[in-house]
C-alpha positions as CSV (number, residue, x, y, z in Angstrom):
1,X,74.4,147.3,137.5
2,X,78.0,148.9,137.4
3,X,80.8,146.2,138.9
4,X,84.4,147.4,138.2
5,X,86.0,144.4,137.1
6,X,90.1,144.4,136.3
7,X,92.2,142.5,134.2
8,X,95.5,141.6,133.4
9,X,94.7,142.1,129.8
10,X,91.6,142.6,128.3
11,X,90.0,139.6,127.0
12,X,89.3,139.4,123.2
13,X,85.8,137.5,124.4
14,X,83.4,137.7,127.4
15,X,80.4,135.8,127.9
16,X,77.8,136.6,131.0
17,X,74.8,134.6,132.1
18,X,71.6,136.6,132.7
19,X,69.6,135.4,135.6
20,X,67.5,138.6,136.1
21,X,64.6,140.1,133.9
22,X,65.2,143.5,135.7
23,X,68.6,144.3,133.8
24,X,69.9,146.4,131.6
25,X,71.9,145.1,128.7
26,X,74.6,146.9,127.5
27,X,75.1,147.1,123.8
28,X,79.5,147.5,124.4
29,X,81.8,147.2,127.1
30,X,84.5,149.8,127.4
31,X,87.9,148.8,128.9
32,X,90.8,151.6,129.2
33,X,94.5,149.8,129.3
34,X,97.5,152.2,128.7
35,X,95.5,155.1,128.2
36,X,94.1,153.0,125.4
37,X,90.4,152.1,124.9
38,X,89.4,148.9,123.7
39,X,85.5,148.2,122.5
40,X,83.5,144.5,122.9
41,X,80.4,144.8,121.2
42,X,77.8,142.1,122.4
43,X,78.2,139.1,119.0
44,X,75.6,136.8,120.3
45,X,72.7,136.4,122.5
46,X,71.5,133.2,123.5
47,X,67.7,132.6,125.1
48,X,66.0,129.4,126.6
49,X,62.7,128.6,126.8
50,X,60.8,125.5,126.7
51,X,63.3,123.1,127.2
52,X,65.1,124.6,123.9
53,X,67.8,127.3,123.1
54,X,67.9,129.7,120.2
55,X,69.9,132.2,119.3
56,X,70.9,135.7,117.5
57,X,74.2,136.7,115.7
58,X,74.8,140.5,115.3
59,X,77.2,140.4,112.0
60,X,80.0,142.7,111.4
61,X,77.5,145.1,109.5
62,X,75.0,145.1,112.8
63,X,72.3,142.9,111.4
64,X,70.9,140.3,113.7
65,X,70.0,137.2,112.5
66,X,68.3,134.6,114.4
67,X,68.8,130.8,114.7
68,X,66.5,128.3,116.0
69,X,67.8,124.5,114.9
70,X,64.2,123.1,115.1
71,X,62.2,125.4,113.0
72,X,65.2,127.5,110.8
73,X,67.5,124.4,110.4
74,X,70.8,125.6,109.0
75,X,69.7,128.7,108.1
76,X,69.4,132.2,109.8
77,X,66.3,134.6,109.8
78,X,67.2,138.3,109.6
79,X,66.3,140.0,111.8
80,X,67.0,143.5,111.1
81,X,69.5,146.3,112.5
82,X,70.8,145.7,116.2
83,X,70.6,149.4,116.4
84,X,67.1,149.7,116.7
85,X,66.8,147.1,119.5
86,X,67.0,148.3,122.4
87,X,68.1,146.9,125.6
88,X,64.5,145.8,127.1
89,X,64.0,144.2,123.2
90,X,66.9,142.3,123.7
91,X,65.9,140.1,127.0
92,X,63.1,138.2,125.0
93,X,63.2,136.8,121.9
94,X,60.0,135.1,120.3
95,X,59.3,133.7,123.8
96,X,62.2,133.4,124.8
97,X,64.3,134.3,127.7
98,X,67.9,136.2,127.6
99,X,70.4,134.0,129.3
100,X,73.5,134.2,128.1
101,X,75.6,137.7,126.3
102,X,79.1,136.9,124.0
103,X,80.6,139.8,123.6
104,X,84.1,140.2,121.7
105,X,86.4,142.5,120.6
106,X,85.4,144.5,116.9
């Protein structure tokens, strides 16, 4: 889905809520201001299932690592490059459903 969306200045962070399986997640989000154009890369994905959220945190270097306070406690797994997930890989995780997308400025 395309929406044209406009702003008085371009946030430094968005966050959307996924309510659909039948998306397609962008990997950036592109804004032009002043002939300028200014990248948000997606940080953080958050999924829900079984009465429990988890998450994954793309680092600065694009490695995903995933959180689960239950079974990883404090620490994160690693779960390899964010460039070889691809959009359908990224609306499940381990069971999981996609619900929420943080994107913010590189």
């Amino acid at each position: 889905m395309m929406q044209p969306i406009n702003f008085k200045s371009i946030p430094s962070v968005l966050v959307f809520e996924i309510n659909s399986r039948n998306i397609k997640v962008s990997k950036t989000l592109k804004f032009e201001q002043k002939g300028e154009t200014v990248v948000l890369d997606i940080r953080g994905l958050i999924y829900h299932g079984d009465f429990h959220f988890t998450s994954c945190i793309i680092g600065s270097d694009n490695m995903v690592w995933y959180h689960d306070g239950i079974t990883t406690r404090s620490n994160c797994e690693n779960e390899g490059d964010f460039d070889k997930f691809s959009s359908r890989n990224l609306l499940k995780c381990k069971g999981r459903n996609l619900i929420l997308v943080v994107y913010a400025r590189v």
